[in-house]
C-alpha positions as CSV (number, residue, x, y, z in Angstrom):
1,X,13.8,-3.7,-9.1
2,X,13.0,-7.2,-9.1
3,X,10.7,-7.4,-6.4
4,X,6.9,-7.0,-7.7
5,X,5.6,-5.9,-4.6
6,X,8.1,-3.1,-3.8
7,X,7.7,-1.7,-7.7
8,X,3.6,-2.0,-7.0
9,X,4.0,0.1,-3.8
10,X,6.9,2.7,-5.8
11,X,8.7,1.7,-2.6
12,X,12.7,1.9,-2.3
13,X,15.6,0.6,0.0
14,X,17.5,2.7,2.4
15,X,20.7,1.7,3.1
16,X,22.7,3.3,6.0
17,X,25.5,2.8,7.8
18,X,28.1,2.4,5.1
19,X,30.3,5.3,5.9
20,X,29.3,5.4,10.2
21,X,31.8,8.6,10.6
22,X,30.1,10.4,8.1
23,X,27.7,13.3,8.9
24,X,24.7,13.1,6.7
25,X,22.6,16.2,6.5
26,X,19.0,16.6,5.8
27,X,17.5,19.9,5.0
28,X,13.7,18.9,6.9
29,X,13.3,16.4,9.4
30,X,10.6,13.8,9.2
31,X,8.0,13.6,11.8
32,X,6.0,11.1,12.7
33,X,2.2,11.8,12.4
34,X,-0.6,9.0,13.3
35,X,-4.5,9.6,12.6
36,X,-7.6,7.4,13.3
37,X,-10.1,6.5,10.5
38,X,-13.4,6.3,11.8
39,X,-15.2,3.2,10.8
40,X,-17.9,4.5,8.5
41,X,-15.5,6.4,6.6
42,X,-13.7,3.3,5.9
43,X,-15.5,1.9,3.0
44,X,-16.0,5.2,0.9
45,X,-12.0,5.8,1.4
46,X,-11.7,2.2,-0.4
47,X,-14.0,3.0,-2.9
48,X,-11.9,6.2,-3.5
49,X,-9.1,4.2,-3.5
50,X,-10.6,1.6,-5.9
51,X,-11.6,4.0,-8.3
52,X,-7.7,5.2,-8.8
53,X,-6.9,1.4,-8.9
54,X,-5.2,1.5,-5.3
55,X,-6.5,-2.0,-3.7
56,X,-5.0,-5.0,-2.4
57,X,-3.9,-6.5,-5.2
58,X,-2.7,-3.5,-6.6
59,X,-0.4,-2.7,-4.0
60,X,0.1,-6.6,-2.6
61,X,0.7,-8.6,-6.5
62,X,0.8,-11.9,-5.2
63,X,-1.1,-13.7,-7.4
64,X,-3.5,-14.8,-4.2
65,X,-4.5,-11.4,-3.5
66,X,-5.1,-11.1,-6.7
67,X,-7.3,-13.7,-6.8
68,X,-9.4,-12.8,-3.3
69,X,-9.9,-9.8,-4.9
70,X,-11.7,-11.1,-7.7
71,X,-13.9,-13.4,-5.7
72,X,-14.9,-10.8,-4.0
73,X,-15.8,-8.7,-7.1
74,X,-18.1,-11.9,-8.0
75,X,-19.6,-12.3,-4.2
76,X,-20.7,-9.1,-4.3
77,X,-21.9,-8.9,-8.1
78,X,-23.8,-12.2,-7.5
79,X,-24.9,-11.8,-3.7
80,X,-23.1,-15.0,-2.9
81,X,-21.8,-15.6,0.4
C-alpha cells in the first residue's frame, strides 16, 4: 500500500503460482472485450472524466503529471501556447 500510483488507480497485486498443484476455481470467467472511441467523443469523455476528478494526475500522482496538468489548466485559462 505504499505505492501512490497503485492506491490512486484502487489497483491490487495478483500473485499466482504459489501452490502450482492446486486447482483454483472461479465461479465467472473473465473475457476480454476491446472497443474503439471515436475521436470526437474523446474530449467530452475527459471532460466527464474531469468533472468526477478522474484525469492524469489523478490516476498517474507523480508529481510531474501533476504539474502538466496544471499548466495546462493555465494554457487554456490564459490562451497561451
Amino acid at each position: 500500500m505504499s505505492n501512490r500510483r497503485i492506491l490512486a488507480q484502487s489497483g491490487a497485486f495478483i500473485l499466482y503460482g504459489i501452490d502450482p498443484f492446486k486447482d483454483l476455481f472461479f465461479s465467472y470467467k473473465i473475457e476480454e472485450t476491446s472497443f474503439i472511441v471515436p475521436q470526437k467523443t474523446k474530449e467530452p469523455i475527459r471532460k466527464a472524466l474531469a468533472n468526477l476528478d478522474i484525469n492524469e494526475s489523478t490516476l498517474f500522482p507523480e508529481i510531474d503529471k501533476a504539474a502538466a496538468r496544471i499548466k495546462n489548466q493555465y494554457k487554456k485559462k490564459w490562451g497561451i501556447g
